[in-house]
C-alpha positions in Angstrom: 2.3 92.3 -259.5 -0.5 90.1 -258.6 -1.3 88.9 -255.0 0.5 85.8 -254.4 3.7 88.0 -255.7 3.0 90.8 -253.4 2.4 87.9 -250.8 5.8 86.4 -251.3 7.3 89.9 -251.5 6.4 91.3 -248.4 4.5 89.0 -246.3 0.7 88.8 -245.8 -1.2 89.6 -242.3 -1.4 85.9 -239.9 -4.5 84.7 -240.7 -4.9 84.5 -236.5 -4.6 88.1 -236.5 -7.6 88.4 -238.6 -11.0 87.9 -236.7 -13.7 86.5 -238.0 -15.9 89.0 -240.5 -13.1 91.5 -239.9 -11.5 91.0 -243.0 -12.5 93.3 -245.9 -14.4 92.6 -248.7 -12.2 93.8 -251.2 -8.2 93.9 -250.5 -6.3 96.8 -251.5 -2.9 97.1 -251.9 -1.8 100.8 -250.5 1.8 102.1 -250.6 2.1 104.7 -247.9 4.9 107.4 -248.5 5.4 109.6 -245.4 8.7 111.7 -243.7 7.8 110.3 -240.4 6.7 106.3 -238.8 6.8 105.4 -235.6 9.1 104.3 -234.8 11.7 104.9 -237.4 11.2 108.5 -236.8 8.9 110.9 -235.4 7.8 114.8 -234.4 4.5 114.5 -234.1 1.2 113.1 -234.8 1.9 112.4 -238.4 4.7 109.2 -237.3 1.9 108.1 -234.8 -0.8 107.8 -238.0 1.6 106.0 -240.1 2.8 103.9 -237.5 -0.7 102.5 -236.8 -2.8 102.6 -239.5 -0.9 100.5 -242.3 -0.7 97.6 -239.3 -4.4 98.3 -238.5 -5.3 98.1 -242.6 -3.4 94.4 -242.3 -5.3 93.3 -240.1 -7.9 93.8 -242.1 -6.6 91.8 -245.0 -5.1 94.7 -247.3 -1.3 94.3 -248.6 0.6 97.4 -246.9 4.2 98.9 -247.9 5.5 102.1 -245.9 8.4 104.3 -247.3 10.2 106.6 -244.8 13.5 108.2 -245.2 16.3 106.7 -243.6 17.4 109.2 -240.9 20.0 108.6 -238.2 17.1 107.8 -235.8 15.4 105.4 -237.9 19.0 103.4 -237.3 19.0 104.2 -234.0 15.5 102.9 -233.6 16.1 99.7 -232.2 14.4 98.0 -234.9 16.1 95.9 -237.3 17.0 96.9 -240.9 18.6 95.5 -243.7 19.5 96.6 -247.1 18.4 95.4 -250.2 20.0 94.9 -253.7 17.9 97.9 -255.1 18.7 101.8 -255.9 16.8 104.4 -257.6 18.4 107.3 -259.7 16.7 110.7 -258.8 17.4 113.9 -260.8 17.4 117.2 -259.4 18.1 120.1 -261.5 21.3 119.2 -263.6 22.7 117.1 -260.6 21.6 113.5 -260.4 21.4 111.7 -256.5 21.5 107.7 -255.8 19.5 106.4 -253.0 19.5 102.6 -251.8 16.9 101.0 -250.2 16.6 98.8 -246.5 14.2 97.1 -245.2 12.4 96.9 -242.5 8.9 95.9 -240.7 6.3 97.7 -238.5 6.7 96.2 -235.2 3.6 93.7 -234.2 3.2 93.5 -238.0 4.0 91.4 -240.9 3.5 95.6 -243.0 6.8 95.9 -245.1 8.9 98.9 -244.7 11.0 100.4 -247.6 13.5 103.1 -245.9 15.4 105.5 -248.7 18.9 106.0 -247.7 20.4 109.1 -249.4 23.5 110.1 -247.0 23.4 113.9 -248.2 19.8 114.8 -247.5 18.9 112.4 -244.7 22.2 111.5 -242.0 22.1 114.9 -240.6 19.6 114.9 -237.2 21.4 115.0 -234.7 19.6 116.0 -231.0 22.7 116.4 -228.8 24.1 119.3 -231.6 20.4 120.4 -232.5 19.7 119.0 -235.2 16.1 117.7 -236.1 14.5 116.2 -239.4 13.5 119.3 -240.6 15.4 122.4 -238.9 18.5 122.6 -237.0 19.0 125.2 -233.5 20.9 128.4 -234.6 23.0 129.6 -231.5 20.4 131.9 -229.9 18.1 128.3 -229.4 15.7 130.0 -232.1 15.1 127.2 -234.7 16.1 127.5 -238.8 14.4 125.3 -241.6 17.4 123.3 -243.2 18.0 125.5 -246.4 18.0 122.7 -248.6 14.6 120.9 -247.3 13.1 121.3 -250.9 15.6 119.1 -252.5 15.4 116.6 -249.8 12.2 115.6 -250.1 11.9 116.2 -253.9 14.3 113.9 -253.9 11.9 111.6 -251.6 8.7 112.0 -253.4 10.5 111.4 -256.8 12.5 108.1 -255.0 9.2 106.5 -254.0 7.5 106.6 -257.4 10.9 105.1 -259.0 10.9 102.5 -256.9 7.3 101.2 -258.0 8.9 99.9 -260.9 12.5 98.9 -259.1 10.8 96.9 -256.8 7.4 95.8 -258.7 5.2 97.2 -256.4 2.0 98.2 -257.8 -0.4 99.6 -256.0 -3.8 100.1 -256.1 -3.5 103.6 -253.9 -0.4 105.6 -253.1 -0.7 107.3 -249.8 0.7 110.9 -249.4 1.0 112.6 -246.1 1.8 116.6 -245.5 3.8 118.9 -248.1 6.8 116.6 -247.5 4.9 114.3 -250.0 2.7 117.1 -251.7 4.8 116.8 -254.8 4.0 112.8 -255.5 0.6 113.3 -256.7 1.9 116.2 -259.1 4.5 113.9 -260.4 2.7 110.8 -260.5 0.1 112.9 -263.1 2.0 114.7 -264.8 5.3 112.4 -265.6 5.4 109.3 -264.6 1.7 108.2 -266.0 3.4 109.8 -269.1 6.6 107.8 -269.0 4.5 103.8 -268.4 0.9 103.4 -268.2 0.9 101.1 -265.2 1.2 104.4 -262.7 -2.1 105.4 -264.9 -3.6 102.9 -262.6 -2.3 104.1 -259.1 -5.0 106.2 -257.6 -3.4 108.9 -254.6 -4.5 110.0 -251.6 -3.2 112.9 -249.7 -4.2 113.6 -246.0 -3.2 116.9 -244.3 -1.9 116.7 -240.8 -1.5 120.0 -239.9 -2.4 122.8 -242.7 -0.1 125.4 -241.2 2.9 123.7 -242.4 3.0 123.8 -246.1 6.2 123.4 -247.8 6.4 127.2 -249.2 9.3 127.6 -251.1 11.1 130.6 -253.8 9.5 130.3 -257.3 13.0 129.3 -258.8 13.2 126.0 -257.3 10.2 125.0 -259.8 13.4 124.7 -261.9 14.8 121.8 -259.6 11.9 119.5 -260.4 11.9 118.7 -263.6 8.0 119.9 -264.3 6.9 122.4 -266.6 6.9 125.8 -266.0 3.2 126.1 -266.8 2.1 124.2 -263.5 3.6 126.9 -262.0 0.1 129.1 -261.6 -2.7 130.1 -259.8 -4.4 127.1 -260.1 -1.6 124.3 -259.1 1.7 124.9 -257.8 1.8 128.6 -257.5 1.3 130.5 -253.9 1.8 134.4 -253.9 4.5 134.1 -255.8 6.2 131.1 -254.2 6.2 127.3 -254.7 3.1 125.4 -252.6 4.3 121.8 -251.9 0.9 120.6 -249.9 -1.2 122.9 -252.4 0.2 120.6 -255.2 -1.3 117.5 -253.3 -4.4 119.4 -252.8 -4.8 119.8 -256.1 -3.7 116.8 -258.2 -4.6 114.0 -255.6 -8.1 112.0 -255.8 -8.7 112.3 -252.8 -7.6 114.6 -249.8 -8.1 113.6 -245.9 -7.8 115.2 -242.9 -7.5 114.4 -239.4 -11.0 115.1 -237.9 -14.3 116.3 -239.7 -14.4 119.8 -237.9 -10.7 120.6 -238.7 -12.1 119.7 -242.6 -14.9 122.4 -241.9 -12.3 124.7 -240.2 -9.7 124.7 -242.8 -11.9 126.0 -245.5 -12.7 129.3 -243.7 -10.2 132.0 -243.7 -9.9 131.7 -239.8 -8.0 128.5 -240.4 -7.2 127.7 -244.3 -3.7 129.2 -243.5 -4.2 131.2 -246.9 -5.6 128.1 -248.5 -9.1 128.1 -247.8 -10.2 129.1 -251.6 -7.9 126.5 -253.1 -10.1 123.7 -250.5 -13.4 124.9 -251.1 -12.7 124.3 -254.9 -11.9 120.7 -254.0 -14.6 120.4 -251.3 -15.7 117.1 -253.2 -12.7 115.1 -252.4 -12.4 116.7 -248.9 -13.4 114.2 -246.2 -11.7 114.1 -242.7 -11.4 111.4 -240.6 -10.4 111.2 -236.9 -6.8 109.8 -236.0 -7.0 106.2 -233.9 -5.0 105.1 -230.5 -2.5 102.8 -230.5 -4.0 100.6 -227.6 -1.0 98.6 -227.8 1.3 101.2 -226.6 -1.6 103.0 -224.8 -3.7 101.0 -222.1 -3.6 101.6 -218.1 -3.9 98.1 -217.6 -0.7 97.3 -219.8 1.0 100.2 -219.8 5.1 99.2 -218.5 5.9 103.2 -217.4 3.1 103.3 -215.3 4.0 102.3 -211.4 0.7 100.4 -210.9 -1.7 99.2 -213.6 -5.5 99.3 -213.6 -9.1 99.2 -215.3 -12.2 101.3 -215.5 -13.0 98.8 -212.2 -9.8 100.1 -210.4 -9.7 103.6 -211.7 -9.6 105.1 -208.4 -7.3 103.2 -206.5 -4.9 102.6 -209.9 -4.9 106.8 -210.4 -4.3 107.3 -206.8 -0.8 105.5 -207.1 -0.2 106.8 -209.8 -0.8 110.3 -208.7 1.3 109.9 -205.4 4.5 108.6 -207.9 4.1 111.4 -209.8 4.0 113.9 -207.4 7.3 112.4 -205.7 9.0 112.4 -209.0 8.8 115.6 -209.7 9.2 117.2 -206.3 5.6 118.5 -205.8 3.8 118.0 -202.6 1.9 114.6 -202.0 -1.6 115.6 -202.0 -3.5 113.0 -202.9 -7.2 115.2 -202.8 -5.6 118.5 -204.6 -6.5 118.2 -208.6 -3.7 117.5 -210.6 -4.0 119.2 -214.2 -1.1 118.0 -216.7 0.1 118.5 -220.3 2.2 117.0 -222.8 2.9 119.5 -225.5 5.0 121.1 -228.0 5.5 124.6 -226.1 4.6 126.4 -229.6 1.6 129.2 -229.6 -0.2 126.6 -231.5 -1.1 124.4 -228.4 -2.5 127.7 -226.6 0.7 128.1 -224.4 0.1 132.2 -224.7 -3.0 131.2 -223.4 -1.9 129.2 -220.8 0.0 132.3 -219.6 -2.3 134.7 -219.2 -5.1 132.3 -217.4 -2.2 131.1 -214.9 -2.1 133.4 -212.3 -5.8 133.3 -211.5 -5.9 128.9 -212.0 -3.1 128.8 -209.9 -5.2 130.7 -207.3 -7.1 127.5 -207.1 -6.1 124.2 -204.7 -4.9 122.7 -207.7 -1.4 121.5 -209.3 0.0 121.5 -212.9 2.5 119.4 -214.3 3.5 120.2 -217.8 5.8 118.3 -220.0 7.2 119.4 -223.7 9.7 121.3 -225.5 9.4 123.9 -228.3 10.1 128.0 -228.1 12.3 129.8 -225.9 9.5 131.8 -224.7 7.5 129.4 -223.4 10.2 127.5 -221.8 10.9 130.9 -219.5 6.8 131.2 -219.0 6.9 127.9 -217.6 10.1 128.8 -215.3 8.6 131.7 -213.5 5.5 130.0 -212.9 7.5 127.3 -211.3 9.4 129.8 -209.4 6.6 132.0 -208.4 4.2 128.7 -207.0 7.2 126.1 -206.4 4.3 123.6 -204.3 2.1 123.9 -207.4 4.0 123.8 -211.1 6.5 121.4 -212.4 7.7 121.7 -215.8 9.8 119.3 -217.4 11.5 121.2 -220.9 12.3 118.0 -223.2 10.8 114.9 -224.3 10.4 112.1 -222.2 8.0 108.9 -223.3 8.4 107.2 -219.9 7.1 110.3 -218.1 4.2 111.4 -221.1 2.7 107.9 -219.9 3.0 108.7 -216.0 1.1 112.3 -216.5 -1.6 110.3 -218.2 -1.6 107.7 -215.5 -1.0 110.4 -212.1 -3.1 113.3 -213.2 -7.0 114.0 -212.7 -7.0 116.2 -215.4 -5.8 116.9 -218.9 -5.1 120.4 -220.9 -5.0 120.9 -224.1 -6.2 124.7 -224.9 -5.0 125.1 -228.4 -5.7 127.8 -230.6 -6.5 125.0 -233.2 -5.6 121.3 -233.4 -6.3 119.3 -236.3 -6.5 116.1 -234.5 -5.4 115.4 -231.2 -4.1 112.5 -229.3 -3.4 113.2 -225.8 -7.1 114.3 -225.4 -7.6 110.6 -227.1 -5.1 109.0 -224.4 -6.4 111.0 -221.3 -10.2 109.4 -221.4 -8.9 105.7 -221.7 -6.3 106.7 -218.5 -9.3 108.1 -216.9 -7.8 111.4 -217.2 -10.5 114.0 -217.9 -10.2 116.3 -220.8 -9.9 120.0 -220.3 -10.0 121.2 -224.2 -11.1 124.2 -226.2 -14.0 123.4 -229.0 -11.7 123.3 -231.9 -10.3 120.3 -234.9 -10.3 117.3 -233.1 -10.9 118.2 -229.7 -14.3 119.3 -230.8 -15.2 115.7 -232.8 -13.9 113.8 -229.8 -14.7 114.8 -226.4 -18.5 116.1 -224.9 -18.5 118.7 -222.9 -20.2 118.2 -219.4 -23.5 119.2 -218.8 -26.4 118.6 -216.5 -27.9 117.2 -219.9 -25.0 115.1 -221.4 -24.4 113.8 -217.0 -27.9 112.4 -217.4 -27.7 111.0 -221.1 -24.1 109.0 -219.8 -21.9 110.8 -222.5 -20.1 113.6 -220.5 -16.2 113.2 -221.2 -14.7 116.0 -220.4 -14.6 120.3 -220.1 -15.5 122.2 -223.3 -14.6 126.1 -223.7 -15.3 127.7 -227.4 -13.6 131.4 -226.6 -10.0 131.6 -227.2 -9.6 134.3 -223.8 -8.2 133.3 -219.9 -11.3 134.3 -218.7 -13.2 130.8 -220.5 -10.2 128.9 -219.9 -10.1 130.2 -216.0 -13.8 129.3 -216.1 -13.5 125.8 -217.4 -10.6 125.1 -215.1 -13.0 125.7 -211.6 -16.2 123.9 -213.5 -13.8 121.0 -213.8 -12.3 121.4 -210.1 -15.8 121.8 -208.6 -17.4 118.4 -210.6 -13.9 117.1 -209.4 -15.3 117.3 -206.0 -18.0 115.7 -206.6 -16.8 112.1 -206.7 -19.9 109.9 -207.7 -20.1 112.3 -210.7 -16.4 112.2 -211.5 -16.5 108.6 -211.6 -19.2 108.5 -214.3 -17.1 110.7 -216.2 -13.8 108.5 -216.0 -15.6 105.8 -216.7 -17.5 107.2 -219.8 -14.3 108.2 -221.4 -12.7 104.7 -220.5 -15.1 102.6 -222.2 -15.0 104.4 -225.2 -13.5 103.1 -228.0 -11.1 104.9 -230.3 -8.8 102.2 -231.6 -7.2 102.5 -235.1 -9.4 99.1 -236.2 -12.2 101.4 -236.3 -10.5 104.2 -238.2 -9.1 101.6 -240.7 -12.6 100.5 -241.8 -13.2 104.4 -242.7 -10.3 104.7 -244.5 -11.0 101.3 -246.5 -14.4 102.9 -247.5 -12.1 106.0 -248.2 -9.7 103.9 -250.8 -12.7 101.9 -251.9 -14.3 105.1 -253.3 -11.5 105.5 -255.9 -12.5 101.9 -257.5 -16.5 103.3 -258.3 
């Protein structure tokens, strides 16, 4: 399929859109394959990543298709769909499945989105009766993995490389993200480069999002796919004994990211390679990691529509202060405007450093300070946060479920930002907090680590102090980092310089697309 086709096809970035020398060199044409884009659907980080960077790659002059599943929420999206003339015939096992494909487009873009409707495997979420992409609430509120969640997205992976052909899209690099994918890049090598030369070509990357989810399913499922039996070993596909969806991407892709340079470090150590750490020190070559970007579009203080008063790094102060006061009214704490006002937006999962969280409580909430924490996730964390509301009703307010509106007016109200996870590939809220002026409060770990500097008399003096850095996963160096923060607080000249450090910096996807470019461009040498 040659430019002008791919052109026609699926539209090409506005030329106004494209700034002067911001255009690269040598246009690609990536297909990104994904469970998750914002905003067709999204858990996490990973819909964020592949909501923003095939726009940002645009801009930049490279041809950009997306393929999601079509869930109920992607229709419920708000964002126009259509479906096309075109199907793809998947087998799985002895059974064969028919998908159709709709179409769609990233909004604020001219990127092209292909959306794989398959009623069986993908009209089931459902929030109001539990039900999520991936797992659905048993009756006791503990969350199940949907039994069948290897054949849905076999059936995915397998639906994206048939419709390469179905729709003439031929790309230069195929985009794989998390094990929901992990079986394209075995597929792409081992059958379909076998069945027509032109996926020969396609070069894959795969990016890990978060290494602790893997796709780890029973051995006898191998006999679902369609591959040969002898993948099924040390080597490739097997895992003690069980089927490894994101070690198969490992392993067959080019080229593997992941989110931030430290979490690539971290991963290969046994501390963090979640059992993997051999399989990516054997591929260390084709490791890189790259931090995620912010959406500035739908994450600016001076734009932002859920905030109840806008400002700039030159109205910080008196911007924040508002915001602050809303805040506090909304959620029925006291209006203090000189008390320090920590928040969080969080899954509630041990992950995030909730366990954490509960142990350093009692002695931060000795402090003249309030917390404001917003997220969803275990049952056990949910009651943490309702005793500490009950025990200091003036100083805690927890909201348990998801709320965008109110994620933007915690970034916008509070001084201060938590995020004391255990580990954290990437991060974004730590992103989002220093261009709200929020200051980070984060433990030296993934993302957090590549992304905000600690405070120091040295780093104060050098102008690159961002936030509060603590390396021990105890309550004691979180308790600790919490009153070093609520002292420089007090300190407002200081605090000012911070805010403003953080604000000024600039961690837009249009920087993060130029690294992947030189990322895809690698596979062409």
């Amino acid at each position: 399929m040659d430019n002008d086709t791919w052109k026609a096809a699926l539209g090409s970035p506005a030329e106004a859109t494209i700034a002067a020398g911001e255009r690269a060199a040598a246009p690609l044409r990536i297909v990104f394959a994904s469970s998750e884009a914002t905003p067709f659907a999204k858990t996490g980080g990973l819909g964020d990543v592949v909501g923003a960077l095939p726009r940002a790659l645009a801009e930049r002059g490279h041809q950009c298709v997306v393929f999601v599943p079509l869930y109920n929420c992607a229709r419920q999206a708000g964002v126009p769909l259509e479906p096309t003339k075109h199907h793809v015939s998947v087998p799985i096992g002895n059974e064969t499945h028919l998908g159709r494909l709709w179409r769609s487009r990233l909004p604020r873009s001219e990127v092209t989105v292909y959306l794989i409707e398959q009623e069986r495997f993908f009209s089931r979420d459902d929030p109001a009766e539990g039900k999520g992409l991936y797992q659905y609430r048993l009756p006791g509120g503990k969350m199940r993995d949907y039994e069948d969640n290897f054949s849905r997205f076999l059936f995915f992976s397998r639906a994206v490389l048939e419709a390469i052909p179905v729709l003439d899209l031929w790309p230069d690099v195929l985009h794989c993200n998390d094990w929901q994918t992990g079986l394209i890049p075995v597929y792409l090598r081992e059958l379909y480069s076998q069945r027509d030369p032109r996926f020969q070509a396609i070069r894959c990357v795969f990016t890990i999002h978060n290494l602790a989810y893997q796709g780890v399913f029973w051995h006898w499922d191998m006999m679902l796919t369609g591959l040969d039996w002898k993948l099924f070993n040390w080597r490739q596909l097997e895992f003690y004994g069980k089927l490894n969806l994101l070690k198969g991407g490992i392993v067959f892709a080019d080229l593997v990211s992941t989110v931030s340079p430290t979490y690539a470090r971290e991963i290969q150590t046994p501390e963090h390679g979640c059992g993997l750490d051999d399989v990516l020190r054997h591929h260390r070559e084709k490791l890189v990691g790259i931090i995620n970007g912010v959406d500035y579009d739908s994450w600016n203080p001076e734009t932002d529509p859920f905030l109840p008063a806008r400002y700039s790094v030159e109205t910080v102060a008196a911007g924040k202060a508002k915001c602050k006061t809303a805040l506090q009214v909304r959620l029925g704490l006291p209006v203090r405007t000189q008390v320090p006002l920590i928040g969080m937006v969080t899954r509630l999962v041990e992950q995030k450093g909730l366990d954490l969280l509960a142990m350093a409580a009692p002695q931060m909430l000795e402090e003249d300070v309030q917390l404001v924490v917003l997220g969803t996730g275990e049952a056990v964390y949910h009651e943490m946060l309702k005793r500490l509301v009950h025990r200091w009703p003036n100083r805690v307010a927890a909201v348990l479920k998801f709320d965008e509106a109110l994620a933007h007016q915690i970034e916008g109200g509070a001084d201060m930002f938590l995020m004391p996870s255990r580990f954290e590939p990437a991060g974004l809220n730590q992103l989002y907090s220093l261009k709200y002026g929020t200051v980070p409060i984060v433990r030296k770990t993934g993302g957090l680590n590549d992304t905000v500097t600690d405070v120091t008399p040295q780093t104060l003096a050098a102008g690159t102090a961002t936030g509060f850095v603590f390396k021990d996963y105890t309550a004691s160096s979180l308790v600790q980092t919490v009153r070093r923060a609520i002292h420089t607080y007090h300190d407002e000249p200081t605090w000012r310089q911070i805010q403003r450090t953080g604000m000024l910096q600039d961690w837009s996807w249009r920087r993060r697309a130029i690294e992947y470019e030189q990322l895809y461009l690698r596979l062409r040498r």
